[in-house]
Biotite code that builds the C-alpha atoms (Angstrom):
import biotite.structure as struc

atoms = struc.array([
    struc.Atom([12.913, -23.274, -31.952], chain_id="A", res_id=1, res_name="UNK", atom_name="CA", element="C"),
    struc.Atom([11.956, -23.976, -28.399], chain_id="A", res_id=2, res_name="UNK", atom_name="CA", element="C"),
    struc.Atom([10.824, -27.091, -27.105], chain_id="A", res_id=3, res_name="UNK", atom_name="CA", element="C"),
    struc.Atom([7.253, -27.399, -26.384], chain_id="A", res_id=4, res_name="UNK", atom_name="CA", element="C"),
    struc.Atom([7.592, -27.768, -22.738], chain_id="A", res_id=5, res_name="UNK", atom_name="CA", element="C"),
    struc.Atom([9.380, -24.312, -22.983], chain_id="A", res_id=6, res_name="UNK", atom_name="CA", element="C"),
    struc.Atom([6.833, -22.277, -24.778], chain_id="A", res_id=7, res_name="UNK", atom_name="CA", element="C"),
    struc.Atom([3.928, -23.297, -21.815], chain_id="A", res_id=8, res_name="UNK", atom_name="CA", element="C"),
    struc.Atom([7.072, -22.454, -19.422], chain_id="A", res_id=9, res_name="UNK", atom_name="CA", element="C"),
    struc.Atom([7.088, -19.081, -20.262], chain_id="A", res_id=10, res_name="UNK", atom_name="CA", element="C"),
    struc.Atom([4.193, -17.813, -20.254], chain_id="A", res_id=11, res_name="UNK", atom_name="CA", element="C"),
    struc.Atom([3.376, -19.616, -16.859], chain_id="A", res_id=12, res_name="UNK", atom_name="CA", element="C"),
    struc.Atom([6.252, -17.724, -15.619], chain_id="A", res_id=13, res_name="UNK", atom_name="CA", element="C"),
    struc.Atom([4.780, -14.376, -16.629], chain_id="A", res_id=14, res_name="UNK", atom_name="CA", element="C"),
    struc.Atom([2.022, -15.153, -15.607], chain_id="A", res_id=15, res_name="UNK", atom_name="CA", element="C"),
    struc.Atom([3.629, -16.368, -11.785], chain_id="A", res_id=16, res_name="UNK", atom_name="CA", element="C"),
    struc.Atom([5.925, -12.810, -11.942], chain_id="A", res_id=17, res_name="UNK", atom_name="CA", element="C"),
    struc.Atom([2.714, -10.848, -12.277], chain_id="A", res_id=18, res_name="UNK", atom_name="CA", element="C"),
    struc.Atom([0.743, -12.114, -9.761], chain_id="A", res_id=19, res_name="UNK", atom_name="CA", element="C"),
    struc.Atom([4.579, -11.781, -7.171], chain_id="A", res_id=20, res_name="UNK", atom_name="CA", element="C"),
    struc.Atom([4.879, -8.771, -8.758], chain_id="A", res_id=21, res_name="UNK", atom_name="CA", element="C"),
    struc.Atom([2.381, -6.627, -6.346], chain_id="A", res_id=22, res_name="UNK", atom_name="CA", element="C"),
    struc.Atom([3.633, -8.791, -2.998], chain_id="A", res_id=23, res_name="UNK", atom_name="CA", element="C"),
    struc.Atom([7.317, -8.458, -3.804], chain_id="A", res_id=24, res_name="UNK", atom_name="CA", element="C"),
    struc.Atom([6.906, -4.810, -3.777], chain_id="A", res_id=25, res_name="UNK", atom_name="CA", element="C"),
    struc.Atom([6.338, -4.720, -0.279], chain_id="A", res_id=26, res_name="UNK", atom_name="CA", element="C"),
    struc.Atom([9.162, -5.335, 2.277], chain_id="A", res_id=27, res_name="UNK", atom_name="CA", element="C"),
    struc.Atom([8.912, -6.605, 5.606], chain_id="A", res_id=28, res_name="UNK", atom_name="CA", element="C"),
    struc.Atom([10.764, -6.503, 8.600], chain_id="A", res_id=29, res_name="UNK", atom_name="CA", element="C"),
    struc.Atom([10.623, -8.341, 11.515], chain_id="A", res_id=30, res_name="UNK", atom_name="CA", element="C"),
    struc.Atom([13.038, -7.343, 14.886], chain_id="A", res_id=31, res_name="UNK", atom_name="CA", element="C"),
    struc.Atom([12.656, -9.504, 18.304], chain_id="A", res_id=32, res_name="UNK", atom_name="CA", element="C"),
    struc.Atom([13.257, -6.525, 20.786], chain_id="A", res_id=33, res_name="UNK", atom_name="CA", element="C"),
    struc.Atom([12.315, -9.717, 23.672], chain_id="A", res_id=34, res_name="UNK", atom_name="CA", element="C"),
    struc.Atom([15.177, -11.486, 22.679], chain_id="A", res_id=35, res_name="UNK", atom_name="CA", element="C"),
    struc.Atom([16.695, -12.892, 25.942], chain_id="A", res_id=36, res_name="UNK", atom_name="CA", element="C"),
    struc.Atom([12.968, -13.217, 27.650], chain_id="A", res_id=37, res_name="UNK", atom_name="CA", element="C"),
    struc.Atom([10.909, -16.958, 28.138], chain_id="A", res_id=38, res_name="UNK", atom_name="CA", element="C"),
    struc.Atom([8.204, -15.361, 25.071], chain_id="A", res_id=39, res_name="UNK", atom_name="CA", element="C"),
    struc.Atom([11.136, -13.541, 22.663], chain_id="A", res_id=40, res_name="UNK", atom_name="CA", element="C"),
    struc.Atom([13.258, -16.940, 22.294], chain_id="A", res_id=41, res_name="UNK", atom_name="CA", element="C"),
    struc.Atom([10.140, -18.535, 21.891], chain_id="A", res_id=42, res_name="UNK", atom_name="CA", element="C"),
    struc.Atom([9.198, -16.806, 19.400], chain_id="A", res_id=43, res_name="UNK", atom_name="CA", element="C"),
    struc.Atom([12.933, -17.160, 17.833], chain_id="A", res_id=44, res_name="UNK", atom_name="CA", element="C"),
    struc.Atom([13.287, -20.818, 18.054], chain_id="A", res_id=45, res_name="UNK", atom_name="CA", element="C"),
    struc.Atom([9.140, -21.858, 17.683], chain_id="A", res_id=46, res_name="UNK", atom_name="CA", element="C"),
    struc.Atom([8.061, -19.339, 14.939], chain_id="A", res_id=47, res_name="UNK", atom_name="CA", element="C"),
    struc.Atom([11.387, -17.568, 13.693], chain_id="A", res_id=48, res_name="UNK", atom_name="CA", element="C"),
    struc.Atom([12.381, -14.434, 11.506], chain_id="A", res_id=49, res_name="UNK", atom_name="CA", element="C"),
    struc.Atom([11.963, -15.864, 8.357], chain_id="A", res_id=50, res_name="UNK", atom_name="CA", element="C"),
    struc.Atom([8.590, -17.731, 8.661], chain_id="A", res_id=51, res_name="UNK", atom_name="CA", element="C"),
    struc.Atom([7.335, -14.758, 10.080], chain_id="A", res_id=52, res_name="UNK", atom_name="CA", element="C"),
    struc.Atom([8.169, -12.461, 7.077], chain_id="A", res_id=53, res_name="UNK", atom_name="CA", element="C"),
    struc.Atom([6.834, -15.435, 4.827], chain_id="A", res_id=54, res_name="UNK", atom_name="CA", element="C"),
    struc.Atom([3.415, -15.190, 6.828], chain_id="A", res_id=55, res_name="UNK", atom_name="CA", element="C"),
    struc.Atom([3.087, -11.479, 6.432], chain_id="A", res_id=56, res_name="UNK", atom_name="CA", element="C"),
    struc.Atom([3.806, -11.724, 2.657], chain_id="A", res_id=57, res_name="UNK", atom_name="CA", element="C"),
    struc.Atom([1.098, -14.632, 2.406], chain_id="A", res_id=58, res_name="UNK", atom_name="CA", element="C"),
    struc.Atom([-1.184, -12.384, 4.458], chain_id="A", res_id=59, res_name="UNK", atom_name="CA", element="C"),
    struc.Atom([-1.129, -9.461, 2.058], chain_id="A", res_id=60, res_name="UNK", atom_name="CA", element="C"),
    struc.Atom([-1.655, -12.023, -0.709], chain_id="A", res_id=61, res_name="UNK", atom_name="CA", element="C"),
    struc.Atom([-4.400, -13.446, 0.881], chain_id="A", res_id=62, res_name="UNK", atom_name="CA", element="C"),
    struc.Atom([-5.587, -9.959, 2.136], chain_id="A", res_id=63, res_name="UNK", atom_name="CA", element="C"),
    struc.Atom([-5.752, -8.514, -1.408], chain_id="A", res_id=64, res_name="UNK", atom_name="CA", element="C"),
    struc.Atom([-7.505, -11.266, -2.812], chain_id="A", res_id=65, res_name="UNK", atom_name="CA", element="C"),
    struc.Atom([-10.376, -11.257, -0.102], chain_id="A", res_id=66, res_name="UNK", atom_name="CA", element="C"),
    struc.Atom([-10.669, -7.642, -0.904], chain_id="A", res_id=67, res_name="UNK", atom_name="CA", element="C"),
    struc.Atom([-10.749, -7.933, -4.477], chain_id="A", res_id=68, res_name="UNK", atom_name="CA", element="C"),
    struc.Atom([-7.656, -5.774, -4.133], chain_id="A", res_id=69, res_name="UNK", atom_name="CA", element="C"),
    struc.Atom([-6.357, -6.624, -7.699], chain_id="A", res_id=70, res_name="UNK", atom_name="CA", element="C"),
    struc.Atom([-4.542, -3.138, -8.428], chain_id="A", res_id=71, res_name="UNK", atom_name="CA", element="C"),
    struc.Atom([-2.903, -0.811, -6.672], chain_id="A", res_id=72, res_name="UNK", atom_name="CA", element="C"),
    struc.Atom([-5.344, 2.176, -7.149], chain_id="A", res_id=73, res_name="UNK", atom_name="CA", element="C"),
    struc.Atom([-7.723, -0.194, -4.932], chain_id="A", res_id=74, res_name="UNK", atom_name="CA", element="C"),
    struc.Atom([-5.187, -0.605, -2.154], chain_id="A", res_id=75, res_name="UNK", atom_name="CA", element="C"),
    struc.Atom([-3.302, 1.816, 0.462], chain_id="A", res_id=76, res_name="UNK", atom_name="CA", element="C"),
    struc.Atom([0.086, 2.551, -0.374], chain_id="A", res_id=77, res_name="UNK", atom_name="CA", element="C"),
    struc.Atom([2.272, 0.565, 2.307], chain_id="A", res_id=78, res_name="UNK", atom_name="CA", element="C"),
    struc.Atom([5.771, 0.084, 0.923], chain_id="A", res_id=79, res_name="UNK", atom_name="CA", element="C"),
    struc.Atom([6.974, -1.407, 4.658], chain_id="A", res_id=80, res_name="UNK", atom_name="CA", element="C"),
    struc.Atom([5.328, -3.430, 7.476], chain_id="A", res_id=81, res_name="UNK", atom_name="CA", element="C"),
    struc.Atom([7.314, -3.556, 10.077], chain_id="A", res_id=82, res_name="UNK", atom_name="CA", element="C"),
    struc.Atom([6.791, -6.527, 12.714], chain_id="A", res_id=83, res_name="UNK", atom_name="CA", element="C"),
    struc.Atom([8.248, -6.215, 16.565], chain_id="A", res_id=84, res_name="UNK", atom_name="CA", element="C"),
    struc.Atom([8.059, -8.811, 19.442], chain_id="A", res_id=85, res_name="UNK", atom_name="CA", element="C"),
    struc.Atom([7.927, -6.853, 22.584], chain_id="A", res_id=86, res_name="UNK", atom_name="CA", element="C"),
    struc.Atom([7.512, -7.163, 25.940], chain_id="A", res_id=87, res_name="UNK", atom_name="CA", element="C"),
    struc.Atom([4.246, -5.787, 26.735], chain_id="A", res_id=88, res_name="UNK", atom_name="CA", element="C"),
    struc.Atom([0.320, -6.552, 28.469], chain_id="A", res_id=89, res_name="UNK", atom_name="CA", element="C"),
    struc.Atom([-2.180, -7.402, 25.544], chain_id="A", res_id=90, res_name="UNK", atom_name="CA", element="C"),
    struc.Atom([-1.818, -9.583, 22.393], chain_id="A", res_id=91, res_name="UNK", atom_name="CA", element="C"),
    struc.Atom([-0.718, -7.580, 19.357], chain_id="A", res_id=92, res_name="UNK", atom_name="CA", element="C"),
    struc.Atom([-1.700, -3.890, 18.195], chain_id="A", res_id=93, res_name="UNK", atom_name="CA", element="C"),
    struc.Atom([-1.310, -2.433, 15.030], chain_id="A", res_id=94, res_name="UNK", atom_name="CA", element="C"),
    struc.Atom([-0.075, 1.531, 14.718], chain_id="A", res_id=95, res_name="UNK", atom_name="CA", element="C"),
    struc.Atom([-1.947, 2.436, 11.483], chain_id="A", res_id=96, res_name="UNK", atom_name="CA", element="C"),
    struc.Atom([0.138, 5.471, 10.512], chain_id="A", res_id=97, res_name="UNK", atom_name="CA", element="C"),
    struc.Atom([3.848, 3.580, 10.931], chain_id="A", res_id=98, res_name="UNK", atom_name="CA", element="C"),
    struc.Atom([2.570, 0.423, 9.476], chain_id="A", res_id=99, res_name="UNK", atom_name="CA", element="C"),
    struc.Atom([3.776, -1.761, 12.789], chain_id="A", res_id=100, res_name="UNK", atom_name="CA", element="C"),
    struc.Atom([2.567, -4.923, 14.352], chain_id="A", res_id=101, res_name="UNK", atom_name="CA", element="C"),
    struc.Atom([3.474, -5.531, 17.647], chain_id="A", res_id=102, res_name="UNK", atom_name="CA", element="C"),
    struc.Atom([3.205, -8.934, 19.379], chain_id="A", res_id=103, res_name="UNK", atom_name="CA", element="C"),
    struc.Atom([3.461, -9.500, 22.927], chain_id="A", res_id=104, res_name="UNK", atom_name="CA", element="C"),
    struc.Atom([5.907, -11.530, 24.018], chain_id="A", res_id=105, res_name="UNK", atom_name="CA", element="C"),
    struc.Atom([4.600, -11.989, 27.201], chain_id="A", res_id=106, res_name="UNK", atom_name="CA", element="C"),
    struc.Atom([1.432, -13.984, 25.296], chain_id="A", res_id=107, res_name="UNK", atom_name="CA", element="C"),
    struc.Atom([3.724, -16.003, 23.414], chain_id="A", res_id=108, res_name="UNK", atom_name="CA", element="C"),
    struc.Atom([4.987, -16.898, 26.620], chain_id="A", res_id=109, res_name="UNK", atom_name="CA", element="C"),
    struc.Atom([2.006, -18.217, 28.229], chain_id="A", res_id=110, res_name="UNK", atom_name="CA", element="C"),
    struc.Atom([0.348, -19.530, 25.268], chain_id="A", res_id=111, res_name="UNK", atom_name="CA", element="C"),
    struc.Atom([-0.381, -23.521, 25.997], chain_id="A", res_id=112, res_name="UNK", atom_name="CA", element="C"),
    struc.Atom([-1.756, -24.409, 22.161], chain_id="A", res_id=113, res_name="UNK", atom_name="CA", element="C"),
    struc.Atom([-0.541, -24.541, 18.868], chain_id="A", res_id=114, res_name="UNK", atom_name="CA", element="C"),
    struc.Atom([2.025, -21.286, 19.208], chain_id="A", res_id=115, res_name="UNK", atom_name="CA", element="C"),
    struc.Atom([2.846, -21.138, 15.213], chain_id="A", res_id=116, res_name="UNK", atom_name="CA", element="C"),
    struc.Atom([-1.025, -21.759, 13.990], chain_id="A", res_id=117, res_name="UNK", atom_name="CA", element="C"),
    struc.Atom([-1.667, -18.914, 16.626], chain_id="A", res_id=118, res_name="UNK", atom_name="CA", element="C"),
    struc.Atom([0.380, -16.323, 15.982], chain_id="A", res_id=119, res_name="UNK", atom_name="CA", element="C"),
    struc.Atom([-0.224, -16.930, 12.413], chain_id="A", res_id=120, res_name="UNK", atom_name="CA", element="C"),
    struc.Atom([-4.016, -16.256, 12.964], chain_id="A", res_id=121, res_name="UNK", atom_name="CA", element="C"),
    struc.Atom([-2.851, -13.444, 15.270], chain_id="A", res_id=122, res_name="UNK", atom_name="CA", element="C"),
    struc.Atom([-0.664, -11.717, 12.289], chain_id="A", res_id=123, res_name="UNK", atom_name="CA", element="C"),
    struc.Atom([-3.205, -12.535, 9.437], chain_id="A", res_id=124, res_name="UNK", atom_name="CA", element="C"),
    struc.Atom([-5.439, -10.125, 11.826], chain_id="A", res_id=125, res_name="UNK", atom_name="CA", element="C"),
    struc.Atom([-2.879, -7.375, 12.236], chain_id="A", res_id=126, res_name="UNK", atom_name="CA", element="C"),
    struc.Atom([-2.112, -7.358, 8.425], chain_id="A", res_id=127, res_name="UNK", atom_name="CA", element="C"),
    struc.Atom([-6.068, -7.190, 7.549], chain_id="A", res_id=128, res_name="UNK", atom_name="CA", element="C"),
    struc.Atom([-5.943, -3.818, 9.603], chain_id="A", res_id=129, res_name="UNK", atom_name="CA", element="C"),
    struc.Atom([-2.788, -2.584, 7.810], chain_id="A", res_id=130, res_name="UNK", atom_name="CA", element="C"),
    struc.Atom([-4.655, -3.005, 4.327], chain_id="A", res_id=131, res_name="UNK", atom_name="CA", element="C"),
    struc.Atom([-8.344, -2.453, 5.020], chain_id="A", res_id=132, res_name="UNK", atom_name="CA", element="C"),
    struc.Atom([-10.371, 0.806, 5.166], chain_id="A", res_id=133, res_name="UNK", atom_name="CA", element="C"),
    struc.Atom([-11.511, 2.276, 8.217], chain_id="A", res_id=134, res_name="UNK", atom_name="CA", element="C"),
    struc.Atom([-13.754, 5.377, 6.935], chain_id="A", res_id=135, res_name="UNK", atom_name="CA", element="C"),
    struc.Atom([-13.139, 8.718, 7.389], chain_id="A", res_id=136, res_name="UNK", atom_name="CA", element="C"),
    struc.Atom([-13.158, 11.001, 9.857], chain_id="A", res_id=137, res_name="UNK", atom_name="CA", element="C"),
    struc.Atom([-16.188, 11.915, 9.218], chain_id="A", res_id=138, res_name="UNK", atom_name="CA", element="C"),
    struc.Atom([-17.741, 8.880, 8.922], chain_id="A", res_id=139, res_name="UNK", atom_name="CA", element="C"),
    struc.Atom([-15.592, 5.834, 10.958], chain_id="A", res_id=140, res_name="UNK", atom_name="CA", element="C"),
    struc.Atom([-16.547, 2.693, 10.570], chain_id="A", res_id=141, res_name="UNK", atom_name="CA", element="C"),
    struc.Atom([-17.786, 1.500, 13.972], chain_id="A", res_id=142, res_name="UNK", atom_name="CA", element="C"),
    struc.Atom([-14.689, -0.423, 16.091], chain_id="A", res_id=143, res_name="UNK", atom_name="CA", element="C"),
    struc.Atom([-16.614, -3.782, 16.368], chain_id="A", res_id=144, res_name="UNK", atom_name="CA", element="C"),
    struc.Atom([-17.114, -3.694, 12.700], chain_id="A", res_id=145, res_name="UNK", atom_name="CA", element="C"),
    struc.Atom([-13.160, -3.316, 11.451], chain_id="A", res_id=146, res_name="UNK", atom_name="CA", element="C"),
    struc.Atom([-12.113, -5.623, 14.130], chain_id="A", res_id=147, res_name="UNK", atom_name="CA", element="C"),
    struc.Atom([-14.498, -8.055, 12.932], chain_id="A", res_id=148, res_name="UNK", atom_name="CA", element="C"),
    struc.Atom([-13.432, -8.001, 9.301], chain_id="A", res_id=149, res_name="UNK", atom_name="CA", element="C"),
    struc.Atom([-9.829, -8.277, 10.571], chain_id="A", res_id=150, res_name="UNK", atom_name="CA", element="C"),
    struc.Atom([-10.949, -12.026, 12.114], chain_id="A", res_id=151, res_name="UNK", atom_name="CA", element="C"),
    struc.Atom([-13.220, -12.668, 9.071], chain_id="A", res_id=152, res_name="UNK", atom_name="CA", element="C"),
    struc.Atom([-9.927, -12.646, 7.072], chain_id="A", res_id=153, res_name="UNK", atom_name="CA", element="C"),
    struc.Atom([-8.290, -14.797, 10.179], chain_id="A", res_id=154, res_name="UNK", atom_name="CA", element="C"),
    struc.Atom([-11.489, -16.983, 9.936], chain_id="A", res_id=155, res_name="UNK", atom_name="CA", element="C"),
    struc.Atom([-11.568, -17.683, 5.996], chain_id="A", res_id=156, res_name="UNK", atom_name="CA", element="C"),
    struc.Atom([-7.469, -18.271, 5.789], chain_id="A", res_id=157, res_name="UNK", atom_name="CA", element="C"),
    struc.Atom([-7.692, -21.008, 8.041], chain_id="A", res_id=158, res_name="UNK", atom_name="CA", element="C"),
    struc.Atom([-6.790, -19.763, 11.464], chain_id="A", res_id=159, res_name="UNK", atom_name="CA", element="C"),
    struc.Atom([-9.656, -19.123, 13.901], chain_id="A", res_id=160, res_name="UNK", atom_name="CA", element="C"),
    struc.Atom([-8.623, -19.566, 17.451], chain_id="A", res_id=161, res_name="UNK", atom_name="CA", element="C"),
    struc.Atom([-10.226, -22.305, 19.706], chain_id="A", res_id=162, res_name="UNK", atom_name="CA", element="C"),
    struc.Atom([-11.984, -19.898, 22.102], chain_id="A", res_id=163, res_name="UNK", atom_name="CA", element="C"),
    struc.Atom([-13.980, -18.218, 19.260], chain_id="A", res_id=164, res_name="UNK", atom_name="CA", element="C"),
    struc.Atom([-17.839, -17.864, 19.394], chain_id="A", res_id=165, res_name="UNK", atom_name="CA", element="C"),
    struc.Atom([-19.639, -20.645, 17.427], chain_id="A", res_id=166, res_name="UNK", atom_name="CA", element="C"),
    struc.Atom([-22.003, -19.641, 14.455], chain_id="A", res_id=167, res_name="UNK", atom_name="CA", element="C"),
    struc.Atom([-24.903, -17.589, 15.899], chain_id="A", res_id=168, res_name="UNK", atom_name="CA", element="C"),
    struc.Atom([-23.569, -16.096, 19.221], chain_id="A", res_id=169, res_name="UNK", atom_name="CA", element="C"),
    struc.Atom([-23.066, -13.227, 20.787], chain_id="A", res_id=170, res_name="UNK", atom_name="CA", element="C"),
    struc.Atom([-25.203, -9.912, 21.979], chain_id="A", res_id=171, res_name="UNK", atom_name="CA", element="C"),
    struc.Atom([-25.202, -7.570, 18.778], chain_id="A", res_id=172, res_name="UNK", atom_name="CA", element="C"),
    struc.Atom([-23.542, -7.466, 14.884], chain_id="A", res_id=173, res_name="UNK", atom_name="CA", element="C"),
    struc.Atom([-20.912, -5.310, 15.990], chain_id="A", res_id=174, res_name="UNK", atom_name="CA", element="C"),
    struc.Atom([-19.602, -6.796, 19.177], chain_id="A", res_id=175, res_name="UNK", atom_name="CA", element="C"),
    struc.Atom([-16.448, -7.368, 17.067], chain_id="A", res_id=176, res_name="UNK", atom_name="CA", element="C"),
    struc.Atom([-13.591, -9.865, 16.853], chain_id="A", res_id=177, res_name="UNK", atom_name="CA", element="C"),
    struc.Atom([-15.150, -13.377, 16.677], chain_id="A", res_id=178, res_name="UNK", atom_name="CA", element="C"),
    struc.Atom([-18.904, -12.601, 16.969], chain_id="A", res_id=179, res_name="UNK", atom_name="CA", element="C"),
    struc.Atom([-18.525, -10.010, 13.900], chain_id="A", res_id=180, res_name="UNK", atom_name="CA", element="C"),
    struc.Atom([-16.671, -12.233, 11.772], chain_id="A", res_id=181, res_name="UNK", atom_name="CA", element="C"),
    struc.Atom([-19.147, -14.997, 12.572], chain_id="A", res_id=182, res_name="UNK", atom_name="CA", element="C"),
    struc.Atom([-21.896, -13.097, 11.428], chain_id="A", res_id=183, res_name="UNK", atom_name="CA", element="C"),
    struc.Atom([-19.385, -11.725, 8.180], chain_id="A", res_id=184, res_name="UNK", atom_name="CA", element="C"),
    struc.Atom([-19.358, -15.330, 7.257], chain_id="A", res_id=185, res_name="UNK", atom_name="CA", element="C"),
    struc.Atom([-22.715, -15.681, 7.131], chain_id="A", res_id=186, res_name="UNK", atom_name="CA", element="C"),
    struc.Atom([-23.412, -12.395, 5.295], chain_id="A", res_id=187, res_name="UNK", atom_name="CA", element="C"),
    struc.Atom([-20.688, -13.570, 2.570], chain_id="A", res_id=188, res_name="UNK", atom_name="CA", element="C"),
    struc.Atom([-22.881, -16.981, 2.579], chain_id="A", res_id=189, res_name="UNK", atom_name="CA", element="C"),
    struc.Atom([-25.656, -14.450, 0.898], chain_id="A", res_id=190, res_name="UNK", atom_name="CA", element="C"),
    struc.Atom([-23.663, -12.360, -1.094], chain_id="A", res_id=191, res_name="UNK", atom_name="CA", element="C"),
    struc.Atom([-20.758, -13.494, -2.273], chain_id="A", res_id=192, res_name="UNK", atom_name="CA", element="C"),
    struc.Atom([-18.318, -10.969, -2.198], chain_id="A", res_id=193, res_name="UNK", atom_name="CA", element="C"),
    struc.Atom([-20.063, -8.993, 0.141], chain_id="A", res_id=194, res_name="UNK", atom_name="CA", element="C"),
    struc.Atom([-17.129, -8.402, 2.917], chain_id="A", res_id=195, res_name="UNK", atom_name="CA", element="C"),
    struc.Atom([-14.850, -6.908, 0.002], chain_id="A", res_id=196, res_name="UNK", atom_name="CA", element="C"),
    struc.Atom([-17.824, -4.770, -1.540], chain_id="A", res_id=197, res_name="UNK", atom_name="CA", element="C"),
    struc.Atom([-18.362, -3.286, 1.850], chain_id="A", res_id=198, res_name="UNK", atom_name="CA", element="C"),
    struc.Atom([-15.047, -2.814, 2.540], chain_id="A", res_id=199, res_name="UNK", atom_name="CA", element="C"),
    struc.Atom([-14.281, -0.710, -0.361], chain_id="A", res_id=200, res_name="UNK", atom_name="CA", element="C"),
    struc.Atom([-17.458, 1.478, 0.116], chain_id="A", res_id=201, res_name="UNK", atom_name="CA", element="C"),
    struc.Atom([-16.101, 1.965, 3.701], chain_id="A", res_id=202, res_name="UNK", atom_name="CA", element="C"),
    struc.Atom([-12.894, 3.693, 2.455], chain_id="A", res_id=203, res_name="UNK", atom_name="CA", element="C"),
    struc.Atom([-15.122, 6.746, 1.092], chain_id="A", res_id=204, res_name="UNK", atom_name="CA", element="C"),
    struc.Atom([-16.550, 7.133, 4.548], chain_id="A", res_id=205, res_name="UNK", atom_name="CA", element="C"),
    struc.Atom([-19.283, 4.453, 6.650], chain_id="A", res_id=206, res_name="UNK", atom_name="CA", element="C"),
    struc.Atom([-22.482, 4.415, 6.840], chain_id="A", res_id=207, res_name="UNK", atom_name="CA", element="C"),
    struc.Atom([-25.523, 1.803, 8.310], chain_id="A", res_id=208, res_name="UNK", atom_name="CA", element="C"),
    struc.Atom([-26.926, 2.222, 4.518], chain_id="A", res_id=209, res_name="UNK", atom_name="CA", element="C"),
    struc.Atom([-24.278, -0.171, 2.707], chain_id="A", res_id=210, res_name="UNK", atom_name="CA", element="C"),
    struc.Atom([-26.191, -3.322, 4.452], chain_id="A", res_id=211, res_name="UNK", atom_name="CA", element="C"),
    struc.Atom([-29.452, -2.197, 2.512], chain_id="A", res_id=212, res_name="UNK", atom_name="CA", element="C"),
    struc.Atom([-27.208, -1.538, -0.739], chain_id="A", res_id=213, res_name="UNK", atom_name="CA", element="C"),
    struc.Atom([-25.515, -4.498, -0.992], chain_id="A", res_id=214, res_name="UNK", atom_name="CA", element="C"),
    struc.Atom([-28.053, -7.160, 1.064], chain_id="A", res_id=215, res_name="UNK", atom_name="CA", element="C"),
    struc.Atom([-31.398, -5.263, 0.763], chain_id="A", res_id=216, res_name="UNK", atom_name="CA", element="C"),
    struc.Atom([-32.468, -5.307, 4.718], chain_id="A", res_id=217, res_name="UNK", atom_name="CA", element="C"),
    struc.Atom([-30.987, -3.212, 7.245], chain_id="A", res_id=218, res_name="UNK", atom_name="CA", element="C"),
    struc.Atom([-27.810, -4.593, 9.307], chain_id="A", res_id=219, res_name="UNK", atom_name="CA", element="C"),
    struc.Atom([-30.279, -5.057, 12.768], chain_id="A", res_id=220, res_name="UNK", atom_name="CA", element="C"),
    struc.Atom([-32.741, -7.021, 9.997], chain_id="A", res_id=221, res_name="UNK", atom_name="CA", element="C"),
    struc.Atom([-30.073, -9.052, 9.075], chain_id="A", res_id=222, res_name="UNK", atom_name="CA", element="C"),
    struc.Atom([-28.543, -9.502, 12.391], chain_id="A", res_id=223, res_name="UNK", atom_name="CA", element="C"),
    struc.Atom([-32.199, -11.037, 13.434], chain_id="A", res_id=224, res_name="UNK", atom_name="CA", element="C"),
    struc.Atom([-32.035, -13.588, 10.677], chain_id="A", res_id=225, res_name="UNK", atom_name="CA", element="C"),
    struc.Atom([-28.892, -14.530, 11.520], chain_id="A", res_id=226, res_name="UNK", atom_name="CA", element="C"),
    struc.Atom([-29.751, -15.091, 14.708], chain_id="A", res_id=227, res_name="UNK", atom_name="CA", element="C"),
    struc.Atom([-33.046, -16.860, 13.933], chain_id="A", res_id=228, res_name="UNK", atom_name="CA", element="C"),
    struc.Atom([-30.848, -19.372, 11.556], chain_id="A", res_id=229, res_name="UNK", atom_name="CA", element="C"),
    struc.Atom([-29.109, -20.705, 14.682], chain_id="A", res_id=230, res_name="UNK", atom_name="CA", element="C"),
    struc.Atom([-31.937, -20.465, 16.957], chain_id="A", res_id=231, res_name="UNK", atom_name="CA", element="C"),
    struc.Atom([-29.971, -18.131, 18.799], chain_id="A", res_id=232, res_name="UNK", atom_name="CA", element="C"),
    struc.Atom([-31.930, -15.163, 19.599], chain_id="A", res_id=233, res_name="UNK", atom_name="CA", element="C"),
    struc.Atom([-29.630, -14.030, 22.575], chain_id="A", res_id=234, res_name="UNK", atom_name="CA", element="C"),
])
């Protein structure tokens, strides 16, 4: 008979294998095509391979969970995410249809802060647009709006960047990046669960009439609260 220890042991590591089971089944790959440059060793000996493949594989966790991504009918099939360091203008770009990230090298060069925390933030962005829906092509979901969700998931893992927007800025809801994900947070403040809701409805095509659905006032309604809340109206 086994010990008593043993029989909670095993089902907590059923439980554990289950909830690996869906990351596990995605590989990642990371290659350093800067190697040799001031921003690709850098990367190799501030960030590395290996914690780099361990941050994508958190991401996707984290990712799902934000999404209420809990099976794989609700997800996109991505088998592979590949990561590259290159030597390029910019930050990082994802190519939707390959599954890449690309980070500059050239940023990671110049960047004066907290390089790991930052390229962290920068690949929990890149992974949000590897796993999120972006509409049809019908129907697209506006630019400012996916590239805000992308730093709302970079914003609730931990990892804004110092130069963000504070609560209540910017010129309109879909400005994007920072100023969208600000104003995310504060829609998720009234709805718990609204980011995910409205991200799933997105992957059947966008439209202006989820904000009413989910939140009851129109997106530029909502956009005036939020502004009102931080006495912010510009």
């Amino acid at each position: 008979m086994p010990s008593t220890n043993a029989m909670f042991l095993l089902p907590l590591l059923v439980i554990l294998a289950a909830a690996l089971q869906g990351t596990l089944a995605v590989e990642y790959s990371v290659t350093n095509n800067a190697a040799g440059t001031v921003g690709g060793d850098r990367f190799s000996n501030e960030i590395g391979e290996n914690y780099a493949k361990q941050t994508l594989a958190s991401a996707t966790d984290f990712i799902w969970r934000t999404f209420q991504q809990a099976s794989e009918a609700d997800r996109k099939n991505v088998p592979h995410v590949s990561l590259f360091i290159d030597v390029m203008d910019g930050v990082a770009y994802t190519i939707l249809d390959k599954n890449e990230i690309h980070v500059s090298a050239s940023y990671i060069e110049k960047y004066s802060g907290d390089l790991k925390t930052e390229i962290t933030g920068v690949l929990y962005h890149e992974m949000t647009h590897v796993w999120q829906w972006f509409g049809t092509n019908e129907a697209p979901a506006p630019g400012g709006l996916t590239e805000g969700i992308a730093d709302y998931v970079r914003l609730t893992a931990g990892y804004p960047a110092a130069h963000w927007v504070k609560p209540g800025q910017g010129d309109k809801w879909d400005q994007g990046y920072d100023v969208t994900a600000r104003f995310l947070e504060y829609l998720e403040g009234l709805k718990g669960g609204f980011v995910a809701e409205l991200n799933k409805k997105i992957r059947g095509g966008y439209s202006a009439a989820y904000f009413v659905e989910l939140l009851g006032k129109t997106v530029d309604e909502l956009w005036s609260d939020y502004k009102a809340k931080y006495n912010n109206p510009t």
